[in-house]
C-alpha positions as CSV (number, residue, x, y, z in Angstrom):
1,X,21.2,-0.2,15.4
2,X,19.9,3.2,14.2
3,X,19.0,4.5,18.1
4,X,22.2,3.0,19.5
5,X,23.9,5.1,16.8
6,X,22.2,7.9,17.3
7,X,22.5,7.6,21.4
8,X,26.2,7.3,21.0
9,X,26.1,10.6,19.3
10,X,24.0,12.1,22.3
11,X,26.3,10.5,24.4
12,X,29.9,11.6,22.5
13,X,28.3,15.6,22.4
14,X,27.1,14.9,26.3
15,X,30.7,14.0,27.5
16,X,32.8,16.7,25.6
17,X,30.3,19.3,27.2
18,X,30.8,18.4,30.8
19,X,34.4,20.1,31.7
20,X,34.1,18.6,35.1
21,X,33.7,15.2,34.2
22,X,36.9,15.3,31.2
23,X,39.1,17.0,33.4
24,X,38.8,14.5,36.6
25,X,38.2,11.5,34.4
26,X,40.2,12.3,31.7
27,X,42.6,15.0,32.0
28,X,43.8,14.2,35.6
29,X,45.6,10.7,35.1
30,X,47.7,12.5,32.6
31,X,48.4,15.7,35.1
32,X,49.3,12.7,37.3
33,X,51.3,11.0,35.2
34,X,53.6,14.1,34.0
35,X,54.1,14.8,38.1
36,X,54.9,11.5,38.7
37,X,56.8,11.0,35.7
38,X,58.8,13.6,36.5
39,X,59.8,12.8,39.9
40,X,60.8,9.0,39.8
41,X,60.6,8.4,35.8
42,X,64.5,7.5,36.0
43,X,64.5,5.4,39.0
44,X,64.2,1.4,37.9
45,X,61.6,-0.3,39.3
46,X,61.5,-3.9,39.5
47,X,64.0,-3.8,36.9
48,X,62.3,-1.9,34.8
49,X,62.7,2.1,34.3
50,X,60.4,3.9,35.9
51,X,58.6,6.3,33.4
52,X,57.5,2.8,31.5
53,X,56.1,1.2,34.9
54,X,54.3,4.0,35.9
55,X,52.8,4.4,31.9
56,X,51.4,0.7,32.6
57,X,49.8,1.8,36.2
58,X,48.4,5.2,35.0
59,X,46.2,2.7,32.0
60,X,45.0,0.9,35.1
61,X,44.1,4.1,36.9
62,X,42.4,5.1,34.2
63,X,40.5,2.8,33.6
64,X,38.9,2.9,36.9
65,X,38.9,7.0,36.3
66,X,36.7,6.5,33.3
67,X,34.9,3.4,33.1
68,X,34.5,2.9,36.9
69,X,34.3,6.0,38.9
70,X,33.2,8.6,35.8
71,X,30.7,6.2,34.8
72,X,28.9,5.5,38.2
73,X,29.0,9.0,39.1
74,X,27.1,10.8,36.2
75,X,24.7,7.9,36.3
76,X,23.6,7.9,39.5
77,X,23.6,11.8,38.7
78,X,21.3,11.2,36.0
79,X,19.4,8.8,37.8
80,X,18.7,11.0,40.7
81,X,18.0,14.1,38.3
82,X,15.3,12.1,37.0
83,X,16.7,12.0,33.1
84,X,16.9,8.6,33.2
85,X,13.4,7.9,34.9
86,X,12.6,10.2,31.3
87,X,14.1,8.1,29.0
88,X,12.4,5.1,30.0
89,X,9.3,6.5,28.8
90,X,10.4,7.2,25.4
91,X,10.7,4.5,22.7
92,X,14.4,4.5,22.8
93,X,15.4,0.7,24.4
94,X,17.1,0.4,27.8
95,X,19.5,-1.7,26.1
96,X,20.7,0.9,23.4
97,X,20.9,3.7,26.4
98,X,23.4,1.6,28.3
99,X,24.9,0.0,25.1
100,X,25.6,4.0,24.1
101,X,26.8,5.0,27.4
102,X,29.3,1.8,27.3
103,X,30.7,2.7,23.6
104,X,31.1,6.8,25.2
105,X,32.8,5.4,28.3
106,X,35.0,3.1,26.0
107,X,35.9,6.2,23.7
108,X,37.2,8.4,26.2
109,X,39.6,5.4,27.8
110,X,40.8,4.8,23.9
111,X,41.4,8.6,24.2
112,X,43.0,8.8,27.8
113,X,45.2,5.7,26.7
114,X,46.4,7.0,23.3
115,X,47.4,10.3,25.3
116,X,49.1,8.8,28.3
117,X,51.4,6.4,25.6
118,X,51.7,9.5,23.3
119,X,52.9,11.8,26.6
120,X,54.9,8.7,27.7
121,X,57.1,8.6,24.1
122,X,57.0,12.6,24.0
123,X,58.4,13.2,27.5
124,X,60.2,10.1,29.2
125,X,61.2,8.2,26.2
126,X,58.6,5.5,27.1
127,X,58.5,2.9,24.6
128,X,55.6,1.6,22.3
129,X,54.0,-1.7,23.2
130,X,55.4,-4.0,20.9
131,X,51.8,-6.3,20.9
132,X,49.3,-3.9,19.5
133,X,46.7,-6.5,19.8
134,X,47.1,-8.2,23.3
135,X,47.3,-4.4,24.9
136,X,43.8,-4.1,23.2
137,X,42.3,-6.8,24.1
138,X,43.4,-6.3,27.5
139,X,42.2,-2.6,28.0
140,X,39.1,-4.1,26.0
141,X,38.8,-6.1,28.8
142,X,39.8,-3.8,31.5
143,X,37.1,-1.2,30.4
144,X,34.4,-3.2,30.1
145,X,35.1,-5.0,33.8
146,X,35.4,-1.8,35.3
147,X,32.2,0.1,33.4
148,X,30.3,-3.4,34.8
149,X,31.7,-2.5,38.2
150,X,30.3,1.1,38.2
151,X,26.8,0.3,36.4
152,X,26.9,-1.7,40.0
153,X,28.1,0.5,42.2
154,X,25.1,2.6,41.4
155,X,22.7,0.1,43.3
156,X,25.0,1.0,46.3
157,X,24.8,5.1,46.1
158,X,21.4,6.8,46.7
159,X,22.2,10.6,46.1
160,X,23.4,12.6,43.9
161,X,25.4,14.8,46.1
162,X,27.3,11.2,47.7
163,X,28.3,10.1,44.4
164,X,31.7,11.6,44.4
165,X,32.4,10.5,47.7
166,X,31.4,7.5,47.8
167,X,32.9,7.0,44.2
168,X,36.3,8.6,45.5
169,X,36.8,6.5,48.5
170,X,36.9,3.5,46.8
171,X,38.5,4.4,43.5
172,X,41.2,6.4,44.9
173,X,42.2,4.1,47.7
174,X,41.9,0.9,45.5
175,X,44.7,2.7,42.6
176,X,46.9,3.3,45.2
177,X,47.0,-0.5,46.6
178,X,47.3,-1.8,43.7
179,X,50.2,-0.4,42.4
180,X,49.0,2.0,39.8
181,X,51.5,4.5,41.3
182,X,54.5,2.6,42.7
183,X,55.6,-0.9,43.2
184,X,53.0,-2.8,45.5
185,X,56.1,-5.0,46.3
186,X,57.5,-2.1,48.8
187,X,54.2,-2.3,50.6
188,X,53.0,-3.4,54.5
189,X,52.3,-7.0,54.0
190,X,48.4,-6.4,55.2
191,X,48.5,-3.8,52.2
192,X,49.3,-6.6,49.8
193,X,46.6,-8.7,50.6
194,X,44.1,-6.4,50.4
195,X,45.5,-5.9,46.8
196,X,45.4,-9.6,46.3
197,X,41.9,-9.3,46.4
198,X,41.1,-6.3,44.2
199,X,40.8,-6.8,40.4
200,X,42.7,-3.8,39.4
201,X,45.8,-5.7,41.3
202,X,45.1,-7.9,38.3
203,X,44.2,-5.9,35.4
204,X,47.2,-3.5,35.8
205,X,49.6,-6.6,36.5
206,X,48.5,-8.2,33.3
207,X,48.9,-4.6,31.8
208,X,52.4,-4.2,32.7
209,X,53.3,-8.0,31.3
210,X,51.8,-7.2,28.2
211,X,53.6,-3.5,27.8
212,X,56.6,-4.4,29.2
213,X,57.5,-7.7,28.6
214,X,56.1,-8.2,26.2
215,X,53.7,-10.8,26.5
216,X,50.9,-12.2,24.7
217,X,47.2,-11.6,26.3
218,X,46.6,-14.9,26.4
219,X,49.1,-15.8,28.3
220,X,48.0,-15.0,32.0
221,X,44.7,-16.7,31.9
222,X,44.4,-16.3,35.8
223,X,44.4,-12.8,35.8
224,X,42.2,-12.2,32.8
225,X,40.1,-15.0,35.1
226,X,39.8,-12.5,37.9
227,X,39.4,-9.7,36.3
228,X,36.5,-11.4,34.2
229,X,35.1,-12.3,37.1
230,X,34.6,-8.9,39.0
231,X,33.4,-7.8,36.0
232,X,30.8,-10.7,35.9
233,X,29.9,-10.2,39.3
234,X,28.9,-6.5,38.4
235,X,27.4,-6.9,35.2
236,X,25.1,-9.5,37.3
237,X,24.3,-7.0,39.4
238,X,23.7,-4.0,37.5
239,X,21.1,-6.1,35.4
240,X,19.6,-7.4,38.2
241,X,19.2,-4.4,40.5
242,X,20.2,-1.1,38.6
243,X,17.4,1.8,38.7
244,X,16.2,4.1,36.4
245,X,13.8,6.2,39.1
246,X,15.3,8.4,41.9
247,X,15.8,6.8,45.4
248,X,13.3,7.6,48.1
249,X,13.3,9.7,50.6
């Protein structure tokens, strides 16, 4: 427990140092979700108004801000820098590294989430989620899919300088499908089922259901299901074939 603890405090200093990595993984959902906000926030959608639906979507684009792109990107950064080929070869266990990167990665969504609900009250009259504990669980479950999903995506990237781009182009696209930013119900029919197959389809759907509606977690097992699922699929992977050394050539 002691390393972990005291790689989590590496990790905390680590990520409040690097301005580029806050502001695009951190800071930018919420500049998107004041622009956003302010240009449809009174419309209804899908009979709900449309500052609260978009608070719901902007939690799932965070999470794949943070715990999926953020995370695979200053990995494989680190990876191909050759820091984390260095701390293999110190006592500090592989599994309190990535335990320590998790627990960062799952402190700056708590962070990103409290803001976007707090700028949601402050500027569009967005209403708290009346069940605390099912949102919780659900981002719980969200973040640590997602952080899964980028451990994995690292197999997949082999420089440092294609990290963001390869990071980008599926991130970005896969928000936008899914209805982090507007109502996948207006969209070309072979739009929605490409977004029947993503798991942030799922994971904001389940979001919006619990913030909105009011429901309990529990309640849409099929989507906590999938999202589980994607999540298992890349935790599998990222134990099985992650890296620690720079790629080759």
């Amino acid at each position: 427990m002691r390393p972990f603890l005291h790689e989590l405090r590496t990790q905390l200093r680590l990520y409040a140092r690097s301005r580029e990595l806050a502001f695009f993984t951190f800071l930018l959902p919420l500049i998107l979700f004041v622009l956003l906000g302010s240009v449809y926030g009174n419309d209804e959608i899908d009979n709900v108004k449309g500052s609260s639906y978009l608070a719901a979507g902007m939690l799932g684009y965070g999470v794949t801000s943070v715990a999926f792109a953020g995370l695979a990107i200053f990995m494989v950064i680190r990876r191909e820098n050759g820091i984390l080929k260095r701390v293999r070869a110190t006592p500090l266990p592989a599994s309190a590294y990535i335990a320590a990167v998790i627990a960062t990665t799952l402190a700056a969504y708590a962070l990103n989430t409290a803001a976007v609900l707090a700028l949601g009250r402050g500027l569009f009259d967005v209403p708290f989620p009346p069940r605390w504990l099912s949102l919780v669980l659900t981002l719980l479950l969200g973040a640590l899919a997602f952080a899964a999903m980028g451990l994995a995506l690292t197999v997949a990237i082999r420089s440092a300088e294609g990290a963001s781009a390869v990071v980008n182009a599926i991130y970005l696209p896969m928000a936008f499908i899914s209805g982090a930013f507007f109502s996948p119900h207006s969209f070309p029919q072979f739009l929605r089922a490409i977004a029947d197959v993503l798991p942030l389809t799922y994971f904001i759907r389940l979001t919006r259901d619990v913030m909105l509606h009011g429901d309990e977690f529990w309640q849409h097992g099929g989507d906590i299901a999938v999202v589980a699922a994607w999540g298992a699929v890349g935790a599998v992977v990222a134990l099985t074939r992650f890296r620690w050394g720079p790629s080759e050539g």
